[in-house]
C-alpha positions as CSV (number, residue, x, y, z in Angstrom):
1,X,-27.2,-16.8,42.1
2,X,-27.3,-20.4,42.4
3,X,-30.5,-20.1,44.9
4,X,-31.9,-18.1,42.0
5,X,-31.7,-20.3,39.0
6,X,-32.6,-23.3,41.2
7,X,-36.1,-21.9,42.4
8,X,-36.8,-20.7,38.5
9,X,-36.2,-24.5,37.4
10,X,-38.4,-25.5,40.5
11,X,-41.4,-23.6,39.6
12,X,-41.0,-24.6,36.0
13,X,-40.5,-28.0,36.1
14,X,-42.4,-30.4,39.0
15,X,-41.2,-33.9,39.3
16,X,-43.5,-35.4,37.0
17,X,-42.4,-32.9,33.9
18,X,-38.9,-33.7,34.9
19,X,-39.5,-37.6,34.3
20,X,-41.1,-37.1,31.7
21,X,-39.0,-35.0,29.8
22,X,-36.3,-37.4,31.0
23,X,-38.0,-40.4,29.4
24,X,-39.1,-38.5,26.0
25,X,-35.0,-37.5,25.5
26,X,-33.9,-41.1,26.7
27,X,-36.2,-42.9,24.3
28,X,-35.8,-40.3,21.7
29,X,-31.2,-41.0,22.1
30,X,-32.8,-45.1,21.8
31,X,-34.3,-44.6,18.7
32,X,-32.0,-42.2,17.2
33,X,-28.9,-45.2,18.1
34,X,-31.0,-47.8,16.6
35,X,-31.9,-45.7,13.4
36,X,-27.6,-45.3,13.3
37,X,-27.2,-49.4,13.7
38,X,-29.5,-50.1,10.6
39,X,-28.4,-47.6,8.4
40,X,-24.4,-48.9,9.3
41,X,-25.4,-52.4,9.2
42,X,-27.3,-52.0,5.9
43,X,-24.4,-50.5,3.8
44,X,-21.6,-52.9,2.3
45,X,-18.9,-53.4,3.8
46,X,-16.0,-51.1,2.2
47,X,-13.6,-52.8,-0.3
48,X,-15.9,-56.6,-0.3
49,X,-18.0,-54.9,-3.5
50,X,-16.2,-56.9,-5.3
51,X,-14.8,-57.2,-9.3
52,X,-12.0,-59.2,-10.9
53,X,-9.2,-61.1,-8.8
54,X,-6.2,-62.7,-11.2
55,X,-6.0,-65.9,-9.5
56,X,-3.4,-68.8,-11.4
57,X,-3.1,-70.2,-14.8
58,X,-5.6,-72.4,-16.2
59,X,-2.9,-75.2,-16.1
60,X,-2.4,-75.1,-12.1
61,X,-6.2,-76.1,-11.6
62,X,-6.6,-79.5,-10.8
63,X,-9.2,-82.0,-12.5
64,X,-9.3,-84.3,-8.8
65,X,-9.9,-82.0,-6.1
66,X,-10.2,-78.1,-5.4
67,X,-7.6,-75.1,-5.0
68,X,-8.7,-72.7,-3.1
69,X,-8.3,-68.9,-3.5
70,X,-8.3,-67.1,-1.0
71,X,-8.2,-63.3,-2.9
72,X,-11.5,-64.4,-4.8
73,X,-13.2,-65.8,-1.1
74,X,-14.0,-69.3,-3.5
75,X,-12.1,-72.2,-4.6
76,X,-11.1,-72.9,-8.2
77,X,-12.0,-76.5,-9.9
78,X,-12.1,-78.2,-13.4
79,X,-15.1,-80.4,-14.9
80,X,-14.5,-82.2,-18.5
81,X,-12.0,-79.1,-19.8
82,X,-14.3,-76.5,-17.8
83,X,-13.1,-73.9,-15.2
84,X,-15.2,-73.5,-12.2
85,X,-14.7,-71.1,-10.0
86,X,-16.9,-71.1,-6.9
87,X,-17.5,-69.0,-4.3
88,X,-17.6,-70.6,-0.7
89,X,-20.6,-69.3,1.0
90,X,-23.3,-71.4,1.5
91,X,-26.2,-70.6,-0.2
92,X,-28.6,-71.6,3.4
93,X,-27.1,-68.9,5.9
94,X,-23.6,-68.0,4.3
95,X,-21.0,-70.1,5.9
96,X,-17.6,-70.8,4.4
97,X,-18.4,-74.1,3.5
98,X,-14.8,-76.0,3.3
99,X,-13.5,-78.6,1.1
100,X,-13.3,-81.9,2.7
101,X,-10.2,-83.8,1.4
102,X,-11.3,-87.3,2.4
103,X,-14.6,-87.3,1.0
104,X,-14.2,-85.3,-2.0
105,X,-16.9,-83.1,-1.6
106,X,-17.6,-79.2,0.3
107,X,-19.4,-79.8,3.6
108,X,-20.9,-77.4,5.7
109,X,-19.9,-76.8,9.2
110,X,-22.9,-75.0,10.2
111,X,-26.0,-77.5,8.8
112,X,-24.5,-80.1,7.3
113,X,-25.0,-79.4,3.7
114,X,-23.2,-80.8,1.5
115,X,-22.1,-80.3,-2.3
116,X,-20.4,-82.0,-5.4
117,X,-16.3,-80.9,-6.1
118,X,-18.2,-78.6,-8.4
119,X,-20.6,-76.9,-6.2
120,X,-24.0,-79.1,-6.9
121,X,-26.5,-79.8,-3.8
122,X,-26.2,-83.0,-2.5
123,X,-28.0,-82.6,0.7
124,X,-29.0,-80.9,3.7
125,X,-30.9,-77.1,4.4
126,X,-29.3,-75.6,1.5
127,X,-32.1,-74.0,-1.4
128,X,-29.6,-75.1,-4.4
129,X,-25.8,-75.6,-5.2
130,X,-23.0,-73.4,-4.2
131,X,-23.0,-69.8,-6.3
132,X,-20.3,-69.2,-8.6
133,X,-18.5,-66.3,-10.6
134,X,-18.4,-65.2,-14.2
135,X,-14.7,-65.7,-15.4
136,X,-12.6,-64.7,-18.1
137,X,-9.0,-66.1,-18.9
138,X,-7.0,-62.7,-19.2
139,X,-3.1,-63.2,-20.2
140,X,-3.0,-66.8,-19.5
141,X,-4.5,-66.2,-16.0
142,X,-7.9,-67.3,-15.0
143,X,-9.8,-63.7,-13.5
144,X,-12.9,-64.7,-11.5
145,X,-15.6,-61.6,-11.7
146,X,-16.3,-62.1,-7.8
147,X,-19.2,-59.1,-8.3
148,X,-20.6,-60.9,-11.3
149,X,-22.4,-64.2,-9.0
150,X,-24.2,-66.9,-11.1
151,X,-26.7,-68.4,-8.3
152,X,-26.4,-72.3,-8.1
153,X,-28.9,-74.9,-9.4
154,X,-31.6,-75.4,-7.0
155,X,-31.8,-78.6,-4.9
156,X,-33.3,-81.0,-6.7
157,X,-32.0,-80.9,-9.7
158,X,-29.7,-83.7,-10.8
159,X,-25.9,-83.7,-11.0
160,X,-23.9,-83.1,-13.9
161,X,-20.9,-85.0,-12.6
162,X,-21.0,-88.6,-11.3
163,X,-17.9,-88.7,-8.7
164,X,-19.7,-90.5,-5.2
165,X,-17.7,-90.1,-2.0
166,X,-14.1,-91.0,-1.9
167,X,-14.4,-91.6,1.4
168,X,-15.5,-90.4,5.2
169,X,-16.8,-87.3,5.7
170,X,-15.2,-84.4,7.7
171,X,-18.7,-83.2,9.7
172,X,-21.0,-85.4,11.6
């Protein structure tokens, strides 16, 4: 029997029609794996659609430095009786961009750009300022919209704050 089905897949198929058949289902399994890798890497990411995050009370924000928020993936910030909530991706390649404590300003790990307490482009790569989120105080607690993105001003233009470095810088 197994003599049998052996010879019939002999005569059938030669070497060459084996290879190529092997080839044509190999590449075919390639492109099939890499049509599955875009299409996964293209959808967003379950539950990071975003929406409305109760963070603290407008009181606990401080008018020096930043608070950040870890719910909302941004900091929270006040400028002359304004709320700021900002989110902490850099706006050149997306890097959580940190708040340096000496210097009083967000620098970025990754290229070195850097931004006011409130988000503004200072310098480096960056296109513009650090994005931030519509808000709305609801119950005496400040709700960043974190799906509702306001893009930053682009680089360039001048700042609405005057507060220079406090101090040395946390990147190099």
């Amino acid at each position: 029997m197994a003599r049998m089905v052996w010879r019939a897949m002999s005569e059938d198929l030669d070497r060459r029609g084996f290879l190529a058949r092997l080839w044509t289902w190999g590449l075919g399994i390639m492109a099939g794996a890499a049509a599955w890798t875009s299409w996964d890497f293209l959808q967003p990411v379950a539950g990071q659609s975003g929406g409305p995050v109760a963070t603290v009370t407008p009181d606990e924000i401080p008018a020096e430095t930043v608070i950040e928020i870890a719910a909302m993936r941004g900091y929270l910030t006040e400028s002359e009786g304004e709320i700021v909530p900002i989110w902490w991706k850099c706006p050149h390649l997306g890097c959580k961009v940190p708040w340096c404590e000496s210097s009083g300003q967000f620098e970025c790990p990754c290229h070195g750009s850097v931004f006011s307490r409130i988000g503004e482009y200072r310098r480096g790569p960056a296109p513009r300022g650090m994005d931030r989120y519509e808000f709305e105080i609801i119950d005496g607690v400040v709700v960043p919209d974190t799906s509702k993105v306001i893009r930053g001003a682009p680089a360039g233009t001048p700042e609405t704050i005057d507060e220079p470095p406090k101090g040395p810088e946390c990147i190099d």
